[in-house]
N, C-alpha and C positions, 0 to 999 in steps of 0.2 A: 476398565478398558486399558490395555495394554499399551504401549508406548511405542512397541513391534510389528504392531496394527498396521502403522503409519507409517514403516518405512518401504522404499521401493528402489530400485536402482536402475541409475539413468547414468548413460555414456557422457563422457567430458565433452566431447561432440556437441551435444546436445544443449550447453549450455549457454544461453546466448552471451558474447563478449561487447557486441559492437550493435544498436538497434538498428534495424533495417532505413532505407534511405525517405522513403514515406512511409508514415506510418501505417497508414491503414491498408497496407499492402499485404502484411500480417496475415497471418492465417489464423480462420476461423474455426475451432473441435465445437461443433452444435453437440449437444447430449441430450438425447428427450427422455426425462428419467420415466417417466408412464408408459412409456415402448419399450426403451432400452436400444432404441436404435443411438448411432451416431450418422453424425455428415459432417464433411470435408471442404467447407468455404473459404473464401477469401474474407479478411474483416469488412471491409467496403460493403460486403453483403448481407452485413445485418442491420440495411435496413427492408429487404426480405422477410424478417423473423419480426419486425415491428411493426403495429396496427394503429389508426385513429385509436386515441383515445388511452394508448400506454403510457404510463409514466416512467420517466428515465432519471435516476437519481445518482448525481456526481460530485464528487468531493473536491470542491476547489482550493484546497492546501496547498501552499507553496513552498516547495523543496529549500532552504536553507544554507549555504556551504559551511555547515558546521563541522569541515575536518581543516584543522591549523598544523601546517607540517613548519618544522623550527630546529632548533640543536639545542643539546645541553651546554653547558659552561664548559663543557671540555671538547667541545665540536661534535660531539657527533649525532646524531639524529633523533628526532624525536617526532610523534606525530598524535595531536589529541582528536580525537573526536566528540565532538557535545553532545550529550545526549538530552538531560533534560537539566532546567533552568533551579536550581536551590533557593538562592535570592539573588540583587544583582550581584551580577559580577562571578556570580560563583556557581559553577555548574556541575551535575553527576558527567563523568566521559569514560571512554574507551580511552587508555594511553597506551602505545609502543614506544620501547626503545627507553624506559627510564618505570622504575618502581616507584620512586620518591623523590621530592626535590623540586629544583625551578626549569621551567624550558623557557630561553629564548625566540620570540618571535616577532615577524616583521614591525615596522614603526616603532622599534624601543617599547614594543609589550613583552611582558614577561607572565609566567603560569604556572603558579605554585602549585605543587602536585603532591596530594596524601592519597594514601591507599585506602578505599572503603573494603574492599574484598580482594581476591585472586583476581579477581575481573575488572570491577569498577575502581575509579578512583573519583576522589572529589578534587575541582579544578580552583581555585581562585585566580582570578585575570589583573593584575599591578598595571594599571594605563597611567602613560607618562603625562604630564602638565598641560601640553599641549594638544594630545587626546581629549584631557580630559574638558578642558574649555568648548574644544567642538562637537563632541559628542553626549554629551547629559551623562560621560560617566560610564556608558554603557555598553560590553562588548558587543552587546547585538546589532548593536547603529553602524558597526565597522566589519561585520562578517562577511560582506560583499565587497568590500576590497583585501583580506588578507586571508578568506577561506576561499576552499575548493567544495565541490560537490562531492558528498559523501556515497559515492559508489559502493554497491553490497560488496563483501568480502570473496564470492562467488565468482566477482568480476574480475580477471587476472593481466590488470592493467592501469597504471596511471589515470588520472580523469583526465578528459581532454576535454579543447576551450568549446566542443561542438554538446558536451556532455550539459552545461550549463543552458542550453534548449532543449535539447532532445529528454535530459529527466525531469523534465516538466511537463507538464498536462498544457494543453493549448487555452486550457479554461484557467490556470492558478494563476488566484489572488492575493490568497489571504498566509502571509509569511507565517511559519512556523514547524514544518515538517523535517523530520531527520532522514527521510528514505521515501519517495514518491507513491503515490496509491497508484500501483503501478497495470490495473486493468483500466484506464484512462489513458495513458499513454496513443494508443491505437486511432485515437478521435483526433481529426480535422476539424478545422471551422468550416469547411464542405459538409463535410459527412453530417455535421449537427444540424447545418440548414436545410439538407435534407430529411434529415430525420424530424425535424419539427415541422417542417413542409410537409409530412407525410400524415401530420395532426397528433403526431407524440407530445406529449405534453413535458418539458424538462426543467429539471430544477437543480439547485446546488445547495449542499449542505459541508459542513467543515468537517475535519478529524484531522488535527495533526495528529502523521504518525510522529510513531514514537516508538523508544523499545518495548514498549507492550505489545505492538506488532510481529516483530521478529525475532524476541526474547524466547531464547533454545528452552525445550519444554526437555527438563532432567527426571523428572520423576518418570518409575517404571511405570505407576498407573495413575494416567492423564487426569485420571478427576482430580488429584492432588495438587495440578498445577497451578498457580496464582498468577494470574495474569497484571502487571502494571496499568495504571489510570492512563488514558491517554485525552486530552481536550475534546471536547466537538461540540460544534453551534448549531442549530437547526432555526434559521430565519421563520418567522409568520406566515408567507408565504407556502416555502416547503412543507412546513406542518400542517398547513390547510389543505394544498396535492396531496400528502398524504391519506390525510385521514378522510377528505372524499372519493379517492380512489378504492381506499379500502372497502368505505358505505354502500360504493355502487357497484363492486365486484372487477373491478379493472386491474390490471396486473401494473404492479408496483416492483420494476426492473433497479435491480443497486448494484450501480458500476462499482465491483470492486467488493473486497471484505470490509473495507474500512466503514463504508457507505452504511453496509449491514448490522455492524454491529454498532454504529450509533444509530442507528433507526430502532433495530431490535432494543437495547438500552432504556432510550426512551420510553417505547410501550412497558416494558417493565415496569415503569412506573404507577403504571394506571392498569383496571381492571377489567377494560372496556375497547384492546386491541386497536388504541387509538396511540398517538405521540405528540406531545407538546411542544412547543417553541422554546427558543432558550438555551442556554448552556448549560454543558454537565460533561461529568467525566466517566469514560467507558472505561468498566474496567473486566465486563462479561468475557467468558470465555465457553464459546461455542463449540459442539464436538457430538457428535452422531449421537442421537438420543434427545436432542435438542427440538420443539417447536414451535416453528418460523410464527410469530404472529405478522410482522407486516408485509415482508418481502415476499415472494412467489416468483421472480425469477432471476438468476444472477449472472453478471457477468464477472467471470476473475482471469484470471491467468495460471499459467502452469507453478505450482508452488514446491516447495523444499521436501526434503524427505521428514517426517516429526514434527512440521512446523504446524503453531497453531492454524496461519489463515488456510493448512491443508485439510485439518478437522472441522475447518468450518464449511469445505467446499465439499467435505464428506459428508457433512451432517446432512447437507441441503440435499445431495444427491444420491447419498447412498455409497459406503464405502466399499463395499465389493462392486458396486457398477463404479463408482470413479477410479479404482483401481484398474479395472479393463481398459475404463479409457487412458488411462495414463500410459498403460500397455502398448496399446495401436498410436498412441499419436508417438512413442517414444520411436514404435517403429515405421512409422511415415516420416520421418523427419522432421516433427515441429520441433521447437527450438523455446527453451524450457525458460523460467524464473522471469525478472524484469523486464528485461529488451525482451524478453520471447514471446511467442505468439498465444492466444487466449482461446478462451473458452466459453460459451454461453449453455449457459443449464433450464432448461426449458420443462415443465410443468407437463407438457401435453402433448400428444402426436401430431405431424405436420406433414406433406406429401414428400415421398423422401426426394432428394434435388438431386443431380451429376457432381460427382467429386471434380473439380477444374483441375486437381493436382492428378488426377488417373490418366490425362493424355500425355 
């Protein structure tokens, strides 16, 4: 499977800079992959599309400011981004503005920088006496006072101090993500008390993202690609919704790619299309040819050209029908990647609704 497959082209227009003022005001691309029809909602309206007795599955991972901007010793600029944790103190990152050497940064920390590849480097973090008495030592205790929110590269703008709520889910807990499970975004504490009001049943399970997320897929053919481990916890609870939603036929909804593939993950484990509690690291990589044993219907967002959570949103629905749609939503005006508007992928035919954007 080609890597060409997967590409499409979308107007700079199109890509969201700035997330809309409520969330759930978002626009909603329904795709009923059994018809092949599409509809044109507002997000607010899916709970429309939700019945007694659905389960709704969301990742409560909390976004992180693991990007540290500083100077070198000779002034001028340098900015790392963390990506994932080595041992303490010492992290895999993204760095600008410096190959090798030390970066300055705030509170007399300082960030010695080796090259792992063209791309990665390896970081070790020097905390000063005084850090180091009040924090156990450890840069992570302190990345809420000297980081920022690590906004996609797609986003052609400074993080602002409004960024540090709005890249959050209204649901994150649990600290540890480099980049937001960004089809939760859209959710209210409204919208969920009605959606459980309405007899959905809903649960949270973890996945820090991680670069295994949005790590660029280079090989020409995608089966070759190796996807990074990324964390996820699945509480006793969640695995219990699960696995009787699955026993008794009821649709089993995973807000998000992340959701997906540690749900999917887990049942790999077992031979009996069920998933267990417990922790473990996802390291599947999902891509048309793929099948779904838990989930049956998904909600994501509008995703990258090549990227994998795009092969995943393909595999579910079919890449020449989610190619159409990426078609008609680029040319309705939805408003594509993170802040942009989503999508739900539906299993089965529904009565078609009024587009509210046609008047």
């Amino acid at each position: 499977m080609k890597l060409t497959d997967f590409n499409y082209k979308i107007p700079t227009d199109r890509i969201a800079q700035y997330p809309l003022d409520k969330r759930d005001s978002s626009r909603l691309f329904v795709l009923d992959k059994k018809s092949c029809d599409f509809e044109h909602r507002k997000f607010g309206d899916i709970v429309e599309y939700l019945q007694a007795g659905d389960l709704l599955v969301l990742n409560d991972t909390r976004v992180i400011p693991v990007r540290l901007c500083g100077n070198k010793p000779t002034g001028g600029k340098a900015e790392i981004t963390l990506i994932r944790e080595l041992k303490k103190n010492i992290w895999e990152a993204f760095v600008k503005g410096l190959n090798e050497g030390r970066i300055l940064l705030p509170q007399g920390i300082a960030a010695d920088v080796s090259r792992i590849n063209g791309t990665l480097a390896k970081v070790r973090f020097d905390l000063p006496p005084d850090i180091l008495e009040n924090s156990e030592t450890d840069i992570k205790n302190i990345l809420n006072e000297i980081g920022v929110m690590p906004l996609p590269v797609y986003i052609k703008r400074e993080s602002a101090k409004s960024d540090e709520k709005q890249y959050q889910t209204v649901y994150a807990e649990k600290d540890g993500a480099i980049a937001a499970p960004t089809a939760g975004l859209h959710f209210t504490d409204d919208l969920l008390q009605s959606i459980c009001k309405k007899g959905v049943e809903v649960r949270f399970i973890t996945l820090h993202v991680g670069h295994g997320t949005f790590k660029p897929v280079t090989a020409a053919d995608i089966r070759e690609h190796k996807m990074d481990e990324e964390f996820f916890e699945i509480p006793e609870a969640a695995a219990t919704a699960v696995n009787a939603a699955k026993r008794e036929g009821r649709r089993i909804i995973a807000v998000g790619t992340t959701v997906t593939r540690a749900l999917e993950s887990s049942a790999q484990k077992r031979e009996s299309n069920t998933i267990t509690p417990g922790n473990g690291k996802a390291s599947m990589f999902i891509y048309p040819g793929y099948e779904f044993q838990i989930v049956n219907t998904l909600l994501t967002n509008f995703h990258l050209p090549g990227s994998t959570p795009l092969m995943l949103a393909s595999a579910f629905s079919g890449l020449d029908l989610l190619k159409k749609a990426y078609a008609e939503a680029s040319e309705k005006g939805y408003r594509f990647y993170s802040y942009g508007d989503a999508m739900l992928i539906l299993q089965g035919s529904r009565e078609k609704r009024k587009d509210p954007f046609s008047e």
